[in-house]
Rosetta silent file (secondary structure, phi, psi, omega in degrees, C-alpha in Angstrom):
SEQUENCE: XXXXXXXXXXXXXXXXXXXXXXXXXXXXXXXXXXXXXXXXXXXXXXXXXXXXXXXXXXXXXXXXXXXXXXXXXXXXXXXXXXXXXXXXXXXXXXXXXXXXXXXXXXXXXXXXXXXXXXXXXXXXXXXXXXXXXXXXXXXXXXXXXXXXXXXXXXXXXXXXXXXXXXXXXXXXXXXXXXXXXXXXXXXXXXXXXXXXXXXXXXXXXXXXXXXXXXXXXXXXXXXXXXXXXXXXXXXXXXXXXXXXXXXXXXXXXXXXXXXXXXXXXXXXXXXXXXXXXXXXXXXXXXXXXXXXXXXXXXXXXXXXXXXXXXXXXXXXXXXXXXX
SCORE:     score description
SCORE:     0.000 S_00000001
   1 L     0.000  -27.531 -172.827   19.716   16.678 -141.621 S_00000001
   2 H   -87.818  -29.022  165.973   22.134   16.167 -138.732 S_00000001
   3 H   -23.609  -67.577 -177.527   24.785   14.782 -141.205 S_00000001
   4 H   -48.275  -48.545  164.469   24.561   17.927 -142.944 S_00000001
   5 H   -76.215  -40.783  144.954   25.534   20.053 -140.012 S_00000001
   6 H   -31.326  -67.082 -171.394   28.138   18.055 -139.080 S_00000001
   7 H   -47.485  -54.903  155.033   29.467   17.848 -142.290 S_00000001
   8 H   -36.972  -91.411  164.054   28.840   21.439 -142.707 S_00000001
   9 H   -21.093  -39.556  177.599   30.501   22.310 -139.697 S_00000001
  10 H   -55.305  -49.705 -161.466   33.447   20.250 -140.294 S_00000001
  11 H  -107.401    7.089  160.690   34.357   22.044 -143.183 S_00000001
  12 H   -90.286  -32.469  155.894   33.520   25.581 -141.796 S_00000001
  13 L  -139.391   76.548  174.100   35.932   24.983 -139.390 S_00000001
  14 L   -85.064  -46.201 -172.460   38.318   22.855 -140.980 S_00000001
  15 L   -61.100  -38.864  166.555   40.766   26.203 -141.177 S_00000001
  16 L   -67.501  -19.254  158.462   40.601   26.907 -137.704 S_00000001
  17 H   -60.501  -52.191  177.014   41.351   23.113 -136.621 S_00000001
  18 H   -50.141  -39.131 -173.188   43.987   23.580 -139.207 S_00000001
  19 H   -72.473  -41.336 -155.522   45.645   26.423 -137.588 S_00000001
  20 H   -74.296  -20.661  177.545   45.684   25.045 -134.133 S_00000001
  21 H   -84.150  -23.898  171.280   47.327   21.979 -135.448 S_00000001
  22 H   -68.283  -39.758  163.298   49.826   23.556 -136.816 S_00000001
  23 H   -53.117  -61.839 -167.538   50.279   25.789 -133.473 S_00000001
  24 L   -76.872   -7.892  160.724   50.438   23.146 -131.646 S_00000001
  25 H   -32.907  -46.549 -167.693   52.934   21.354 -133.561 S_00000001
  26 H   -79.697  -35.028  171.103   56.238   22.840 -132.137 S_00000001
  27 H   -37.887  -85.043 -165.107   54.252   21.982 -128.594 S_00000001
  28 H   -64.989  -45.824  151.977   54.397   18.641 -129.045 S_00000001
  29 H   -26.033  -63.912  162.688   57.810   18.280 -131.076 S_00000001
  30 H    -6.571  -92.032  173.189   59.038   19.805 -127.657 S_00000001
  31 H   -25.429  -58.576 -165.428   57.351   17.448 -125.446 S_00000001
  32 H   -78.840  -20.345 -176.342   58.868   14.566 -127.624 S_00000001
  33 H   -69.085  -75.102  175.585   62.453   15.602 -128.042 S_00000001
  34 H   -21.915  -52.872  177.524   62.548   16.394 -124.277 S_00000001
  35 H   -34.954  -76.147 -178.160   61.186   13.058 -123.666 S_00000001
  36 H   -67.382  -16.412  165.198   63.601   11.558 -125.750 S_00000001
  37 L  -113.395   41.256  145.320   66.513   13.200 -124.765 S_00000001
  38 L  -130.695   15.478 -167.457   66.107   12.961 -120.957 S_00000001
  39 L   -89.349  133.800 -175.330   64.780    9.217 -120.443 S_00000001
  40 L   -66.708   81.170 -171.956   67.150    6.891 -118.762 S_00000001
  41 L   -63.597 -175.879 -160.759   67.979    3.690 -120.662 S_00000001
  42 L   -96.959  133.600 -178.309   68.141    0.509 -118.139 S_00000001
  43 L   -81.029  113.170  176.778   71.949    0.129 -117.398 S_00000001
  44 L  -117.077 -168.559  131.273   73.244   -3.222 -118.574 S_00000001
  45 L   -77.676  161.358  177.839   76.281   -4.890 -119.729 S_00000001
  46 H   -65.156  -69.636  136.593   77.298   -5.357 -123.094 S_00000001
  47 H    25.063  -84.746 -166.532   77.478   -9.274 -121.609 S_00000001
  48 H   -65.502  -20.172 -164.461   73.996   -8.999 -120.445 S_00000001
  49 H   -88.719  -23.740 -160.831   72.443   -7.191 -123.229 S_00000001
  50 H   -85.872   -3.227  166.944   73.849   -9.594 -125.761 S_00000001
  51 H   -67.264  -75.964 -160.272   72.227  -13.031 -123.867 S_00000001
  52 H   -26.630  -67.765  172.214   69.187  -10.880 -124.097 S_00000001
  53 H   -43.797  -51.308  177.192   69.316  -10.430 -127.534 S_00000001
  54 H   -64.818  -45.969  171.772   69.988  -14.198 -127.842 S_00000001
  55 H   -61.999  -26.254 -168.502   67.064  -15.109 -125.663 S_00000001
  56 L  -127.828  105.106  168.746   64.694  -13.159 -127.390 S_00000001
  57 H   -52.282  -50.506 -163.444   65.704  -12.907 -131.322 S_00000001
  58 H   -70.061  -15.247  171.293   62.812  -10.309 -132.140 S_00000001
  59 H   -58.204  -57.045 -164.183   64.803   -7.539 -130.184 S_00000001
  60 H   -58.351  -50.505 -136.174   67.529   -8.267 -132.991 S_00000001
  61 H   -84.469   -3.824 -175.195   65.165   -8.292 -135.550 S_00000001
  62 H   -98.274   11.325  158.346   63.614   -4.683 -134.515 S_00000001
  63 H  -100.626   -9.283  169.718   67.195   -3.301 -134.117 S_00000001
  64 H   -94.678  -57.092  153.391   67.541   -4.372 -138.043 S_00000001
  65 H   -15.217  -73.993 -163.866   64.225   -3.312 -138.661 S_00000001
  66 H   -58.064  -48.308 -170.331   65.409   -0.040 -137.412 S_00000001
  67 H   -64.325  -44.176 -177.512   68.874    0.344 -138.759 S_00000001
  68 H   -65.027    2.157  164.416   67.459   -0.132 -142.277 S_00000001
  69 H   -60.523  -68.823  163.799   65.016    2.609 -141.558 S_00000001
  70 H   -24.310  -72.070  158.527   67.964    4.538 -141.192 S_00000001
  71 H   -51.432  -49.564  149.134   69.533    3.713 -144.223 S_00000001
  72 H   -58.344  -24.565  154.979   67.133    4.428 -146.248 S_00000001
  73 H   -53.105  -85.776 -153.436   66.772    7.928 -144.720 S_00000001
  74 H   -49.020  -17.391 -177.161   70.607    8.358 -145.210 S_00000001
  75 H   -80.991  -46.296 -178.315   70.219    6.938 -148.534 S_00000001
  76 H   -81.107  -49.246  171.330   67.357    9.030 -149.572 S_00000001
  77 H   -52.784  -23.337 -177.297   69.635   12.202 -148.106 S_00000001
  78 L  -117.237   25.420  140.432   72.581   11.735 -149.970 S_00000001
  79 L  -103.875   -8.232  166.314   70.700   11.375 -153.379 S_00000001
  80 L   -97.390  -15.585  158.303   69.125   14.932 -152.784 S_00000001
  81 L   -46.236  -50.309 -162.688   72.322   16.159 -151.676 S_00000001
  82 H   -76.949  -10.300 -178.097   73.458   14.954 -155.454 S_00000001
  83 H  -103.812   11.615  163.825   70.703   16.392 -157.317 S_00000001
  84 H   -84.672  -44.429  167.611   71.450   19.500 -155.538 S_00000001
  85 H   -67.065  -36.761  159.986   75.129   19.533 -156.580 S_00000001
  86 H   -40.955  -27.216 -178.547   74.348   18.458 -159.657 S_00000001
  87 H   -67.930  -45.352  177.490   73.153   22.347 -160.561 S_00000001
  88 H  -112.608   33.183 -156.747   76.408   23.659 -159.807 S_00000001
  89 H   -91.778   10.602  169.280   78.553   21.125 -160.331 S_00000001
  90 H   -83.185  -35.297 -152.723   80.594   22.483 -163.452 S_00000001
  91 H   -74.200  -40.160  160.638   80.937   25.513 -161.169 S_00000001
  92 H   -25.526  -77.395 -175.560   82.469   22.731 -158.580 S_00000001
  93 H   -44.099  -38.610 -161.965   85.137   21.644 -161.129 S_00000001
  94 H   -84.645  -32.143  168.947   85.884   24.997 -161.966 S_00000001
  95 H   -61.775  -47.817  163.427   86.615   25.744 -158.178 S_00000001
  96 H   -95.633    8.063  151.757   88.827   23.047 -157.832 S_00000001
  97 L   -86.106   29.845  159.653   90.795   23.702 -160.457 S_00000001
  98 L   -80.192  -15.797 -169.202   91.746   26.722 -160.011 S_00000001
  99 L   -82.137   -9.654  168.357   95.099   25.922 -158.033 S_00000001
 100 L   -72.998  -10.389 -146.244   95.962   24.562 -161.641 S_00000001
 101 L    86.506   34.521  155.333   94.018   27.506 -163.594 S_00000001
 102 L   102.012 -167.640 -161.343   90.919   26.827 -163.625 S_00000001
 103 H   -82.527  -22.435 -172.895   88.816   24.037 -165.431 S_00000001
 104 H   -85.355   27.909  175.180   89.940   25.080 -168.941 S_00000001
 105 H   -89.852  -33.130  153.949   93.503   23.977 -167.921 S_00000001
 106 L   -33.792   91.052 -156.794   92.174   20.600 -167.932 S_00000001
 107 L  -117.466   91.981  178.908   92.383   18.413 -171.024 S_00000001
 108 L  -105.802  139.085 -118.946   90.575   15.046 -171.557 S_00000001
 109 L  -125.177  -39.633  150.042   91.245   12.494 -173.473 S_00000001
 110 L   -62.437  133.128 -163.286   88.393    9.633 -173.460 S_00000001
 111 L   -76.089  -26.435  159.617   85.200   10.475 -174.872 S_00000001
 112 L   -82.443  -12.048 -177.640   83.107    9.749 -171.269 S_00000001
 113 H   -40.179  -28.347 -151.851   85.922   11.094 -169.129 S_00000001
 114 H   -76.229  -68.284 -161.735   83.647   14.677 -168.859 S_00000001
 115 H   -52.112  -83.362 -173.121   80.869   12.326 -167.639 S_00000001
 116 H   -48.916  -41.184  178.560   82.275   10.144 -164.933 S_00000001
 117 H   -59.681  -46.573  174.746   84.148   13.576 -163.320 S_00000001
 118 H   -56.949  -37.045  172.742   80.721   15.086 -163.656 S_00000001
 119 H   -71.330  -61.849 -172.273   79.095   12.241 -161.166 S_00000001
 120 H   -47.146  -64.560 -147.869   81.944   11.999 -159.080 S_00000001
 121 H   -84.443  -31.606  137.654   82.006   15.348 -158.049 S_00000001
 122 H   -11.059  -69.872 -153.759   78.333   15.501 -157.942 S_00000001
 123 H   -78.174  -56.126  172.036   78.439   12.299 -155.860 S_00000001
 124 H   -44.278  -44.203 -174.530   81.411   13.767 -153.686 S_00000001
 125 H   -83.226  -72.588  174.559   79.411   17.394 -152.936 S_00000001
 126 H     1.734  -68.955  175.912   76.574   15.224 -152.366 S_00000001
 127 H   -63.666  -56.373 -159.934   78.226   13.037 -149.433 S_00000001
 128 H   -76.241  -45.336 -177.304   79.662   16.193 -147.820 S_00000001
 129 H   -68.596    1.666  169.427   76.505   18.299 -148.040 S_00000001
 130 L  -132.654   42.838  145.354   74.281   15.537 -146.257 S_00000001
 131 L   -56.720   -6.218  176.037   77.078   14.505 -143.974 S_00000001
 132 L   -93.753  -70.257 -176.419   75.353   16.090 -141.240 S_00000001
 133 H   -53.842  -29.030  175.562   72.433   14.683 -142.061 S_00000001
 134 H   -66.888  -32.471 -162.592   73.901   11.168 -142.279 S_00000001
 135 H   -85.982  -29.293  166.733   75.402   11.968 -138.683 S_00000001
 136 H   -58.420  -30.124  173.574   71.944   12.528 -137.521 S_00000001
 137 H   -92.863  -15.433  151.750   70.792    9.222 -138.295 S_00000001
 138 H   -74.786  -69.529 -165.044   73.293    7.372 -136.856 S_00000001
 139 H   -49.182  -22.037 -152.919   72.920    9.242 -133.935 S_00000001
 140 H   -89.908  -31.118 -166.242   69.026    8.926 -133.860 S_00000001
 141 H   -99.951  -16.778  175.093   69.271    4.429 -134.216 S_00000001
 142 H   -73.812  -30.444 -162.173   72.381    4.995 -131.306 S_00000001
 143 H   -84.277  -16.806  146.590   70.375    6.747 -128.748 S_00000001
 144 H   -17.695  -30.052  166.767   68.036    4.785 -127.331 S_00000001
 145 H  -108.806  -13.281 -175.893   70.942    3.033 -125.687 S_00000001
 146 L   -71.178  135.335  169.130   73.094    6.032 -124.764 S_00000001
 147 L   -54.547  165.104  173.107   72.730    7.474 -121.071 S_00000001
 148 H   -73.788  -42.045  166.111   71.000   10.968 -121.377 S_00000001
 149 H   -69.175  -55.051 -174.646   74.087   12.803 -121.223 S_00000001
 150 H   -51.746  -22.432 -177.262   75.950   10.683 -123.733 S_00000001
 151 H   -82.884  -25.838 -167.465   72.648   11.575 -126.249 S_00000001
 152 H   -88.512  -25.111  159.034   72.937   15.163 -125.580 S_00000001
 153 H   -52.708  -52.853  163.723   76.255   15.146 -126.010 S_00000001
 154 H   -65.657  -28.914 -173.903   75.977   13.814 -129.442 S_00000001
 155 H   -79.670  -66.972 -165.116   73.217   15.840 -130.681 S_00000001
 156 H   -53.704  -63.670  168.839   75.695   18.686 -129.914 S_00000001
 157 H   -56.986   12.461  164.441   78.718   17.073 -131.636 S_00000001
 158 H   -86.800  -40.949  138.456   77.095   16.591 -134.769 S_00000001
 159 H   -21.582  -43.769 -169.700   77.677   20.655 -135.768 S_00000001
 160 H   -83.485  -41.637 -168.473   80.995   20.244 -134.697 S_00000001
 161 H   -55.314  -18.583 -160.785   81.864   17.000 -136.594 S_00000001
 162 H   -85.412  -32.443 -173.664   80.529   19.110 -139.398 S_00000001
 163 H   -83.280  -21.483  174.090   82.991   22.143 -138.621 S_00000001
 164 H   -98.206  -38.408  136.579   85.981   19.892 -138.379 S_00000001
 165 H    -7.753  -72.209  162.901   85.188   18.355 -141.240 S_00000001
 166 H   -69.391  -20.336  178.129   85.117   21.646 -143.469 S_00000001
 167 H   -81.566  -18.237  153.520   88.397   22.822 -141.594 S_00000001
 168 H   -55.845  -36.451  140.354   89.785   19.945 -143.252 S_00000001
 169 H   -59.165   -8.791  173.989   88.556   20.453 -146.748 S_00000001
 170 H  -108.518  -15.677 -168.431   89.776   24.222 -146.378 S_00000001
 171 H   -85.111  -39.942 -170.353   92.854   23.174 -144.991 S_00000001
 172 H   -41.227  -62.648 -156.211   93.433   20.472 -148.042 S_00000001
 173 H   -69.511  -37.281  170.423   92.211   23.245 -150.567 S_00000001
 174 H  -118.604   31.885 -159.480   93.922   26.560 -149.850 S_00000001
 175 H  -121.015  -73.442  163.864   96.892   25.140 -147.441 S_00000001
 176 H   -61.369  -86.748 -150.471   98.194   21.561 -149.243 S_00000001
 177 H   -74.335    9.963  175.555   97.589   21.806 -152.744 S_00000001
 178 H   -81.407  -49.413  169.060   98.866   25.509 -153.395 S_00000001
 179 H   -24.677  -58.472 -140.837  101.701   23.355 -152.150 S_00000001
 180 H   -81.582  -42.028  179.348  101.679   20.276 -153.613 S_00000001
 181 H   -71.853  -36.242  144.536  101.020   20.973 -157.074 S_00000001
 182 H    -1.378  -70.026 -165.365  104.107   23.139 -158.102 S_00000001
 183 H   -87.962  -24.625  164.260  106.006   20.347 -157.390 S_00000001
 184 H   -86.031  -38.659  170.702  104.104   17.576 -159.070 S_00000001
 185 H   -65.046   -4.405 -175.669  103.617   19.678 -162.064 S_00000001
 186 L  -117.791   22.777 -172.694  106.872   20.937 -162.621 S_00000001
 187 H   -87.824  110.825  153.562  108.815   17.695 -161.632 S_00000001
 188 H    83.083   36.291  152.313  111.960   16.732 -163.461 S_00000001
 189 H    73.264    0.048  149.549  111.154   19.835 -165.669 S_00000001
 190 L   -46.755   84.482  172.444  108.206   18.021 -167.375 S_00000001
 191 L   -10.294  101.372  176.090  105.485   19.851 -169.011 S_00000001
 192 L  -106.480  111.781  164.532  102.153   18.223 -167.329 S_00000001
 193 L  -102.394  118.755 -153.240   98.830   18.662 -168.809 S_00000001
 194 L   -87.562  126.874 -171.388   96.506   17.036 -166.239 S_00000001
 195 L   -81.575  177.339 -151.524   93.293   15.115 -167.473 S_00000001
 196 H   -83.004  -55.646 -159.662   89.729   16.017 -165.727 S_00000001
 197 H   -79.604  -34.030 -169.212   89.601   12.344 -164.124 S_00000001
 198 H   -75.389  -21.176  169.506   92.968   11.575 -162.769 S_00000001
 199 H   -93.555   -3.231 -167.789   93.159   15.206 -161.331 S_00000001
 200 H   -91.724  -42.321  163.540   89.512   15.524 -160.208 S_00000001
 201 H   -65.085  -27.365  174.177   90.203   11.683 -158.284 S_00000001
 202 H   -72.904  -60.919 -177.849   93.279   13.379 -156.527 S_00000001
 203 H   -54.675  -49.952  179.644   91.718   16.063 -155.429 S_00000001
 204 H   -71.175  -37.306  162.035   88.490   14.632 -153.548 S_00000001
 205 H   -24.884  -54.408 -166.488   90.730   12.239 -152.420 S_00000001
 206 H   -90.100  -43.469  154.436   92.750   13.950 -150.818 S_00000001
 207 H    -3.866  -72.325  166.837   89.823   16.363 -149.586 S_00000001
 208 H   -51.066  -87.987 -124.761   87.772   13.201 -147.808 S_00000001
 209 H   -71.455  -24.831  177.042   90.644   11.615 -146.510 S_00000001
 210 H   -97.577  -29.053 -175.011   91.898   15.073 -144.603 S_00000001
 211 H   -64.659  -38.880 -172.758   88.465   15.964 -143.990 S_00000001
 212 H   -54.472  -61.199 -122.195   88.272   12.230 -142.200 S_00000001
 213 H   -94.715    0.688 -167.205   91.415   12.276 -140.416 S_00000001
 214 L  -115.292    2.380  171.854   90.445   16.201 -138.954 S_00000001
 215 L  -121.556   20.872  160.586   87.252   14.319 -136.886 S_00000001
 216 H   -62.725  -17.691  175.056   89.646   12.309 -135.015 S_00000001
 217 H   -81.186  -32.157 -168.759   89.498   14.118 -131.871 S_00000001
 218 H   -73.839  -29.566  178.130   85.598   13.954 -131.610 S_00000001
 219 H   -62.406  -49.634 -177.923   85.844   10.215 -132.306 S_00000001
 220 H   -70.852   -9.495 -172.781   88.063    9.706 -129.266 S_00000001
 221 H   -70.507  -50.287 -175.504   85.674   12.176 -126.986 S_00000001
 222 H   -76.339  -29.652  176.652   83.113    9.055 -127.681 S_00000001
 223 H   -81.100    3.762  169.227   84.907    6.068 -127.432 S_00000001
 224 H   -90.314  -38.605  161.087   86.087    7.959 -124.168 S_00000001
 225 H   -70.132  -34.694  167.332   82.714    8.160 -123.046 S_00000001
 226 L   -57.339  -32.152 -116.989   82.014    4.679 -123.794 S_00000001
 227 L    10.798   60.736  172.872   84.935    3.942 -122.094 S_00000001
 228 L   -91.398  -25.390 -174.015   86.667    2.155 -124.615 S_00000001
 229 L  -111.756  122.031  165.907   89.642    4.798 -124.700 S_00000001
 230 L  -100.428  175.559  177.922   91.215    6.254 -121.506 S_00000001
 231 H   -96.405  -34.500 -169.596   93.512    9.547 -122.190 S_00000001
 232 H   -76.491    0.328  163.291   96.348    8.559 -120.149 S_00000001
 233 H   -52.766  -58.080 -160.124   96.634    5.651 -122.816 S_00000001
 234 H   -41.514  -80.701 -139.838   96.715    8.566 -125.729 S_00000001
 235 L   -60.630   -2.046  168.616   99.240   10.195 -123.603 S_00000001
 236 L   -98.007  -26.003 -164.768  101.606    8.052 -122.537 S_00000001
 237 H   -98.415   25.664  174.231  101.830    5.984 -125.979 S_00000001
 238 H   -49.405  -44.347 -168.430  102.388    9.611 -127.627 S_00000001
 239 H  -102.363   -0.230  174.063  105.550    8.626 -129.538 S_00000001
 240 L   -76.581  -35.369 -136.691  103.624    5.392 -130.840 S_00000001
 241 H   -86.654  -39.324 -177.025  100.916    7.918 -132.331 S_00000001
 242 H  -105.352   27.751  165.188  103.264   10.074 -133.969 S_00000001
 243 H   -75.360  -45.456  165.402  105.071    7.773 -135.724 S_00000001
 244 H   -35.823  -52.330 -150.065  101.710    6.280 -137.111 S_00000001
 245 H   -79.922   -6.816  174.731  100.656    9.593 -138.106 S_00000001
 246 H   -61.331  -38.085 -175.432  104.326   10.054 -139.379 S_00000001
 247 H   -98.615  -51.183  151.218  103.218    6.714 -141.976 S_00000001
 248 H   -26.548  -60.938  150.838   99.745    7.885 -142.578 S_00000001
 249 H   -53.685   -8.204  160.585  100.739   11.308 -143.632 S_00000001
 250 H   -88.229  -43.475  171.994  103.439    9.899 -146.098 S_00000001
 251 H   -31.366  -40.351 -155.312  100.332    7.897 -147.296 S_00000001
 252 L   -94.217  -38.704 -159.860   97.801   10.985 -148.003 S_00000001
 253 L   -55.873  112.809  177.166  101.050   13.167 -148.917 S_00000001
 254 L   -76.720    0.551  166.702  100.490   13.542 -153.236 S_00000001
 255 L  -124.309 -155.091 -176.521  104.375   14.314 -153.382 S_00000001
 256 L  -116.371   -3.639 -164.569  107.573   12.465 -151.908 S_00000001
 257 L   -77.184  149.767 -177.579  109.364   15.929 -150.526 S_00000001
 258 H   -59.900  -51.165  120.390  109.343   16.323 -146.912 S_00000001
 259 H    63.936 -129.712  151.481  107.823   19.381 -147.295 S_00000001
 260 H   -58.732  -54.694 -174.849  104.483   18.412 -147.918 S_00000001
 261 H   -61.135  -27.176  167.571  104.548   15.905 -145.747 S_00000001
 262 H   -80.218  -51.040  171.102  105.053   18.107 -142.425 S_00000001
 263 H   -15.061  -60.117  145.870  102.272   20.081 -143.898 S_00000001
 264 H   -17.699  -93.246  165.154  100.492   17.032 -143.452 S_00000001
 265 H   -40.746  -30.844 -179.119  101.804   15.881 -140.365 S_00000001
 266 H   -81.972  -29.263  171.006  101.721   19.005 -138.318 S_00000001
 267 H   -52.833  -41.417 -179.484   97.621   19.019 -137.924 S_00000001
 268 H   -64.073  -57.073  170.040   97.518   15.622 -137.380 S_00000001
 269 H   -28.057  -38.214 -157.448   99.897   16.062 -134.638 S_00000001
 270 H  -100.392  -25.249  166.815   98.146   18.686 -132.878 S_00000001
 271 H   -48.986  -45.766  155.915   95.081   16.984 -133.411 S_00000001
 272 H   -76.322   -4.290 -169.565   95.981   14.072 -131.563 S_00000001
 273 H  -104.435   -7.252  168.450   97.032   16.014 -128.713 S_00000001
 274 H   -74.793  -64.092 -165.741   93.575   17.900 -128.807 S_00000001
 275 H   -40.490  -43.581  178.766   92.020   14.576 -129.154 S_00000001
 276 H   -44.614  -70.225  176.950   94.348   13.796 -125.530 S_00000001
 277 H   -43.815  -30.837 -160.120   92.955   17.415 -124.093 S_00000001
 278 H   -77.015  -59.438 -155.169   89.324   15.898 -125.568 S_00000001
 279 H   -67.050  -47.426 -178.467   89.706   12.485 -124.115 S_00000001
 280 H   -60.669  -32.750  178.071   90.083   14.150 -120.323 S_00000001
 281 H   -52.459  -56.559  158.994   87.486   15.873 -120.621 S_00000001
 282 H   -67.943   -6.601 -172.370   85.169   13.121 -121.347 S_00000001
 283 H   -85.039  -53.645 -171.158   86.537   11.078 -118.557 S_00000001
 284 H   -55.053  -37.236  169.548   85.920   14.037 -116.152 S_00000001
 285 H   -97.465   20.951  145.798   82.013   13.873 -117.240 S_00000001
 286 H  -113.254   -5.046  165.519   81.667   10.830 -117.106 S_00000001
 287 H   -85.141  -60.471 -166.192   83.182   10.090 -113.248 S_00000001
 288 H   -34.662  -50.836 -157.781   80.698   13.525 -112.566 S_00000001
 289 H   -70.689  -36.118  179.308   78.169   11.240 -114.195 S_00000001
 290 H   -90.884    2.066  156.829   78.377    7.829 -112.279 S_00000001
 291 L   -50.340  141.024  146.551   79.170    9.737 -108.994 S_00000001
 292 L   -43.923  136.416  155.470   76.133    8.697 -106.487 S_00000001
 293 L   -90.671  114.637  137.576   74.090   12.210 -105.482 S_00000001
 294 L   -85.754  178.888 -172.336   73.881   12.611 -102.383 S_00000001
 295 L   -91.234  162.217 -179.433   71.371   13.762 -100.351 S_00000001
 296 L  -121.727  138.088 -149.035   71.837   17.053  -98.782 S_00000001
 297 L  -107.621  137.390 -163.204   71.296   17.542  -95.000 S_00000001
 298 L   -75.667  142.169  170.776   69.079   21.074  -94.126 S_00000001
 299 L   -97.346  135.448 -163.987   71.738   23.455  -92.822 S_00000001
 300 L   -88.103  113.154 -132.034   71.907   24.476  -89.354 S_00000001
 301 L  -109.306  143.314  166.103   71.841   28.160  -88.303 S_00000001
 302 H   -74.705   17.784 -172.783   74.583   28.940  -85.240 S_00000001
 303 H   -95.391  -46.895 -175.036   71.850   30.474  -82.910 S_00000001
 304 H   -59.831  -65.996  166.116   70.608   26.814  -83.106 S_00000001
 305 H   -12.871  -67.226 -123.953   74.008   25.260  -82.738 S_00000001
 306 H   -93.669  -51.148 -175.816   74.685   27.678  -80.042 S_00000001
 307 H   -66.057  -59.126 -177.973   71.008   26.967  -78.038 S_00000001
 308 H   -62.640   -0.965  154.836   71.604   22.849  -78.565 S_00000001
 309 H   -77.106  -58.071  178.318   75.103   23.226  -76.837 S_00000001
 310 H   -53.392  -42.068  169.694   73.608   25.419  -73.945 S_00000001
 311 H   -31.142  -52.861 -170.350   71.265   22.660  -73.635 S_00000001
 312 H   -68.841  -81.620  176.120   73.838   19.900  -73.358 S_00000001
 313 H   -18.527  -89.934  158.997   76.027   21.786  -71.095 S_00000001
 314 H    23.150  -74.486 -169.183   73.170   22.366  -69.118 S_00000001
 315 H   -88.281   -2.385 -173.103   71.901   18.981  -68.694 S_00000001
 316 H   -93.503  -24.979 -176.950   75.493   17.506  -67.723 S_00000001
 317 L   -90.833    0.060 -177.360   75.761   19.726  -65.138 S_00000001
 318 L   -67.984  156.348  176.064   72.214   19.038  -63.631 S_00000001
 319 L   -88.207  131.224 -169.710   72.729   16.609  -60.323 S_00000001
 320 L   -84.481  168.835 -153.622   71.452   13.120  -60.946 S_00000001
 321 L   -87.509  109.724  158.187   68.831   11.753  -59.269 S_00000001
 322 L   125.715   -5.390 -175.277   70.146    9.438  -55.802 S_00000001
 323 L   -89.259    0.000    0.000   73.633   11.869  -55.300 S_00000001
């Protein structure tokens, strides 16, 4: 019989148990975030951490453990990114082919050609829509070793990597190729009719590859905080950078006119010099962060001052004792 009322009981207020867990849910998320983003890892060297790791092997095998935890999240994220883009992914094609005239400008030639454009671009919207999500999961197997500011720091600069990212893919898409294509299609006065794969591989090419090259300043804000990067490096070795980005931007550039290529070239420029502007920034919070606190000594009112002088005086002028 007492079974029964337990049992009974249990499931008469199963809903209300139910609710509370659910209430209490965000409570504890809270608690655990907090946790985890204000806890101090133990400050080593790289030196020191990696004998560690050599003395004791099972640390390595529970940081491999871990990353492939990871990977299979990011793995599992970027195939529901693609079967999300998969719904609209004719509507995709037809969007980037518009600086041509749309998708029925497009003429293919191979009997799977449709098919392989259709995955790629799938596969492409895929990667960008759970690029965020990918950046979360890197960040999530880094922080455990990151200082509390360097983790907080990160959590916030995953939004942004996401925002420089799309101003790169908007810059490619209504900036460059309104450009670019004129001039390859109309080159040497040759009629071009462009097929679905070779123009559907230029474009996300060139898409990623500006979309990469537009999250260079947040990459040096971390390697600054690591201190792997200082800024007065960037900034003295300035005429180094933009000759690179001078060869780099003839790389990415789809024509050979000049042109394009300062199209190219002028973001990247200003980018690195943001990255420079970036880089200081991170230095300055990270000497705030290894400054020593001091302690701060209780402040002294001038009535006191004023009484502990009259004191002093006072006693210097009293006559010692044997005068």
């Amino acid at each position: 019989m007492r079974k029964f009322f337990i049992i009974a009981w249990r499931i008469i207020s199963f809903p209300l148990r139910a609710i509370w867990w659910l209430l209490s849910l965000p409570v504890k998320f809270s608690k655990r975030a907090y946790a985890f983003l204000t806890f101090e890892p133990e400050d080593r060297s790289i030196s020191d951490a990696f004998s560690a790791t050599i003395q004791k092997p099972a640390a390595l095998l529970d940081h491999l453990f871990a990353l492939r935890k990871h990977l299979f999240r990011m793995l599992v994220g970027v195939s529901i990114g693609v079967i999300l883009c998969a719904t609209f992914t004719t509507q995709a094609i037809d969007f980037l082919s518009k600086p041509i005239g749309g998708i029925h400008a497009l003429k293919a030639i191979d009997v799977t050609e449709t098919v392989a454009v259709f995955m790629r671009v799938a596969l492409f919207g895929g990667i960008a829509v759970a690029l965020p999500y990918i950046a979360f999961e890197a960040w999530l197997f880094a922080a455990p070793g990151l200082s509390a500011r360097s983790r907080r720091m990160g959590l916030l600069g995953i939004p942004l990597a996401g925002i420089f990212f799309v101003a790169g893919l908007a810059f490619s898409y209504f900036v460059l190729l309104p450009t670019a294509l004129p001039f390859l299609l109309n080159f040497m006065g040759i009629e071009t009719i462009p097929r679905p794969s070779s123009y559907i591989n230029f474009v996300t090419g060139l898409l990623f590859w500006l979309g990469i090259a537009f999250e260079f300043p947040l990459v040096i804000y971390v390697l600054t905080l690591m201190g792997i990067v200082k800024p007065t490096f960037l900034a003295h070795n300035w005429r180094i950078a933009v000759l690179v980005i001078a060869v780099l931007a003839a790389a990415i550039t789809p024509t050979i006119d000049p042109v394009n290529m300062a199209l190219v070239m002028g973001p990247m420029v200003m980018l690195y010099f943001l990255s420079i502007g970036m880089s200081y920034l991170a230095l300055i919070g990270r000497k705030r962060q290894s400054e020593p606190t001091s302690p701060r000594l209780p402040k002294v009112s001038r009535q006191h001052e004023k009484s502990q002088k009259s004191i002093l005086s006072s006693s210097a002028h009293e006559p010692k004792e044997g005068e």
